[in-house]
C-alpha positions as a Markdown table, in Angstrom:
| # | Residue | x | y | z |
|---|---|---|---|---|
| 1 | Unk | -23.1 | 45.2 | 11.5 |
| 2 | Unk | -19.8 | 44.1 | 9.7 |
| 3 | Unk | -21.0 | 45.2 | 6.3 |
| 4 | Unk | -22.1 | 48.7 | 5.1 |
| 5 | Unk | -23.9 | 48.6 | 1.7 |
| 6 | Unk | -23.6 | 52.0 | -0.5 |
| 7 | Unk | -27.3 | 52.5 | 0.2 |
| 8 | Unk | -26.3 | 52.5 | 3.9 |
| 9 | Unk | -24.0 | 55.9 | 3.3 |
| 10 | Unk | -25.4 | 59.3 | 4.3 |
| 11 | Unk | -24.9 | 62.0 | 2.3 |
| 12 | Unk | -24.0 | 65.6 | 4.0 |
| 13 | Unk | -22.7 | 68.8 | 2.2 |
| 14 | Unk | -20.9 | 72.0 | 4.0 |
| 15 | Unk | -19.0 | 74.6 | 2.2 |
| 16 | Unk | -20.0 | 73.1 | -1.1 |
| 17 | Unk | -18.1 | 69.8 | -0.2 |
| 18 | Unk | -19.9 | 66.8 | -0.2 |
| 19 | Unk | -19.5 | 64.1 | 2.4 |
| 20 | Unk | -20.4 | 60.4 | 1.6 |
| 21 | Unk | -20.6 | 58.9 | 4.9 |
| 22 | Unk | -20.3 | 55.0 | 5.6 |
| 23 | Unk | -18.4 | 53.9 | 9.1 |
| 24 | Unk | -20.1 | 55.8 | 12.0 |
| 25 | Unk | -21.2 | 54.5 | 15.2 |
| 26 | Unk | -25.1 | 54.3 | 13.6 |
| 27 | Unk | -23.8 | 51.6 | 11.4 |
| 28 | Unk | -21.8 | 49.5 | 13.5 |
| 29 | Unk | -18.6 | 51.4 | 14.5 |
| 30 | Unk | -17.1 | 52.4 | 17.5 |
| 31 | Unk | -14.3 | 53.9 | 17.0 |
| 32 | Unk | -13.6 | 55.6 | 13.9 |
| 33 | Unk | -15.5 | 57.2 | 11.2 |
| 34 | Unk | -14.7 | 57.2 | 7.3 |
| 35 | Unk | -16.2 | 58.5 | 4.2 |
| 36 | Unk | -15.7 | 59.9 | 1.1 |
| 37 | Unk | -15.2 | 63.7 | 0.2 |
| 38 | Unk | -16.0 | 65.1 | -3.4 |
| 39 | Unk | -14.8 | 68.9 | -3.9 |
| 40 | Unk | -15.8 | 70.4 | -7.2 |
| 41 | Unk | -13.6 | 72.3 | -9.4 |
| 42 | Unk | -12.5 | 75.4 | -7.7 |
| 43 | Unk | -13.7 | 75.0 | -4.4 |
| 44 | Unk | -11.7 | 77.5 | -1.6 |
| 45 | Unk | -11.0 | 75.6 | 1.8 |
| 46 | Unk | -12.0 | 76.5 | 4.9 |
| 47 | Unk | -9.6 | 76.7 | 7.4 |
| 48 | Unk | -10.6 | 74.9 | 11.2 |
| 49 | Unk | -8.9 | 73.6 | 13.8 |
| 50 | Unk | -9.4 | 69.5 | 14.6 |
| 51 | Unk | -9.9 | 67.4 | 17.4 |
| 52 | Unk | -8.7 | 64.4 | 16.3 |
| 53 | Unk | -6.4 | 62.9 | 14.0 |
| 54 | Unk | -7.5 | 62.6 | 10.1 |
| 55 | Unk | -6.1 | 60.6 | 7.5 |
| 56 | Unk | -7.1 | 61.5 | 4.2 |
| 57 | Unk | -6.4 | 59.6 | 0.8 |
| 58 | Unk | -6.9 | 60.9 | -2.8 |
| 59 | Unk | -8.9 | 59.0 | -4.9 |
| 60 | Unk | -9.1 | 61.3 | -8.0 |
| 61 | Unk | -7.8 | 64.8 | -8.7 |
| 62 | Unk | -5.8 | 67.1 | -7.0 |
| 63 | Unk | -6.0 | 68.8 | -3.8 |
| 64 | Unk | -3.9 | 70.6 | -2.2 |
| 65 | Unk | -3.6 | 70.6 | 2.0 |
| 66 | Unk | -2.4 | 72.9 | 4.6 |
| 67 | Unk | -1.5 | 71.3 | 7.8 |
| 68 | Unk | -0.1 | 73.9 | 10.5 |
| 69 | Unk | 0.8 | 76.0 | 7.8 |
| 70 | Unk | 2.5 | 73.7 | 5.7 |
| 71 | Unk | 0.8 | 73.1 | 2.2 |
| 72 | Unk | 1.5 | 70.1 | -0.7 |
| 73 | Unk | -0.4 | 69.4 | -3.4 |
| 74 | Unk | -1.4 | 65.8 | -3.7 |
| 75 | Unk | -2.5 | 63.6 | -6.1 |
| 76 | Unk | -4.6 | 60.0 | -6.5 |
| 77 | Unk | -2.8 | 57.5 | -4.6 |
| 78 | Unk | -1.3 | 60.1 | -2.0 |
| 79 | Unk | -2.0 | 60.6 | 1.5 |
| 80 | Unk | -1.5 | 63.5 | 4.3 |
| 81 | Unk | -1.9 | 63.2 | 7.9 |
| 82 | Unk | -3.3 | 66.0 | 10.0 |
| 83 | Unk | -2.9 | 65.5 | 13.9 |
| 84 | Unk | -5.0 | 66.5 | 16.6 |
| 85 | Unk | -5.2 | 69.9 | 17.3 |
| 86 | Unk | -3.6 | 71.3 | 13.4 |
| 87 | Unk | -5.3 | 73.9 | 11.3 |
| 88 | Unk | -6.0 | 72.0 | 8.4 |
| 89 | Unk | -7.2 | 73.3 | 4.9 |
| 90 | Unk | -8.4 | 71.5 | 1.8 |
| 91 | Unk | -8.8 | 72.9 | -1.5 |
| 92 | Unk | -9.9 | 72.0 | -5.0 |
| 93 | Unk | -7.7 | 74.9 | -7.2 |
| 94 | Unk | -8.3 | 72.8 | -10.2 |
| 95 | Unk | -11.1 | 72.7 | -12.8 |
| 96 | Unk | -11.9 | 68.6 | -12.2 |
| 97 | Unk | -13.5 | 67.9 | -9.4 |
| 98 | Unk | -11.6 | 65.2 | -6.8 |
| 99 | Unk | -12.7 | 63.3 | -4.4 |
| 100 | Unk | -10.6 | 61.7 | -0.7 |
| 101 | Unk | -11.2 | 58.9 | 1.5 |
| 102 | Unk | -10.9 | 60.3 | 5.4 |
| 103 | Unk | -10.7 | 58.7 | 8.2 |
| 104 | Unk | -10.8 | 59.9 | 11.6 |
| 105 | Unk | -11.8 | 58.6 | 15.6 |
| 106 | Unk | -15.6 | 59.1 | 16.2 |
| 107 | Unk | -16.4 | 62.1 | 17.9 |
| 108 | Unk | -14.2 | 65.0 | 15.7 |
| 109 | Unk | -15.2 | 68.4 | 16.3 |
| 110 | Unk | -13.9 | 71.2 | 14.3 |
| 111 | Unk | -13.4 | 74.9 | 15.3 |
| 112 | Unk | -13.7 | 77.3 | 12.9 |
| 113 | Unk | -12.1 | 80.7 | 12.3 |
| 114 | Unk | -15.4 | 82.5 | 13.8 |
| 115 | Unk | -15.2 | 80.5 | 17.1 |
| 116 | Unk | -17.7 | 78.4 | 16.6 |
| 117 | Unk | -17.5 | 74.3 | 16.6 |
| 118 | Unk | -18.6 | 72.4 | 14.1 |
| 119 | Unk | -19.3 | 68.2 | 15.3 |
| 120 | Unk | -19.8 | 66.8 | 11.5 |
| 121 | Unk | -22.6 | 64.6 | 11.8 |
| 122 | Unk | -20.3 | 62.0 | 9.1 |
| 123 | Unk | -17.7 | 61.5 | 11.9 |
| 124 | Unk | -20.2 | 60.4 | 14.3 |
C-alpha cells in the first residue's frame, strides 16, 4: 500500500519517548522504517549500540546527540547521521518537548548498556 493514513501509525513508548510509527513492513514497506519521535522536556538518553544506519531530522525543539562520543546540539531543520554499529544517544535537556523524524532499514536492533537487545517493534 503506497499510502499510510495517520490512523495507520502505531504508537509505542520506551524510556518515556514516544514513537509514532508509519513505514514498516506491516504497512507496505520493505526496506526501511520511519516514524516520528516526541521526547518531553528533560528527558535523559539512553545510550545503545545500532545495527543499522539512522537518519534523524528535527522537527521542533532541541536535542542534542552523541554519535561515537561525539555530541551537537541540533535544532528544527537539522539532521545527524548515526552509522551502523555507533553508540548513539538522544536527549531532550530542554524544558519544551521536541520531536524527530528517523529513518532507518527494517530490521534495527539496538544493544543496550546491560547486554541486552532491544528489536523496536516501529522499525519493523
Amino acid at each position: 500500500m503506497p499510502f499510510i493514513r495517520s490512523t495507520d501509525a502505531a504508537v509505542h513508548e520506551i524510556h518515556g519517548v514516544r514513537f509514532v510509527s508509519y513505514a514498516r513492513t506491516d504497512t507496505g514497506s520493505r526496506d526501511l522504517a520511519a516514524w516520528r519521535g516526541e521526547v518531553p522536556a528533560g528527558t535523559p538518553g539512553r545510550p545503545h549500540v545500532i545495527s543499522r544506519e539512522e537518519v534523524f531530522y528535527v522537527l521542533s525543539g532541541r536535542l542534542r546527540f552523541t554519535v561515537d562520543g561525539e555530541s551537537a546540539e541540533l535544532a528544527p531543520g537539522d539532521a545527524a547521521v548515526a552509522p551502523a554499529g555507533s553508540e548513539l544517544t538522544v536527549t531532550n535537556a530542554t524544558d519544551r518537548p521536541a520531536q524527530m523524524w528517523v529513518t532507518t532499514r527494517t530490521g534495527l536492533t539496538a544493544a543496550l548498556p546491560d547486554g541486552t537487545t532491544l528489536t523496536p517493534p516501529w522499525a519493523a
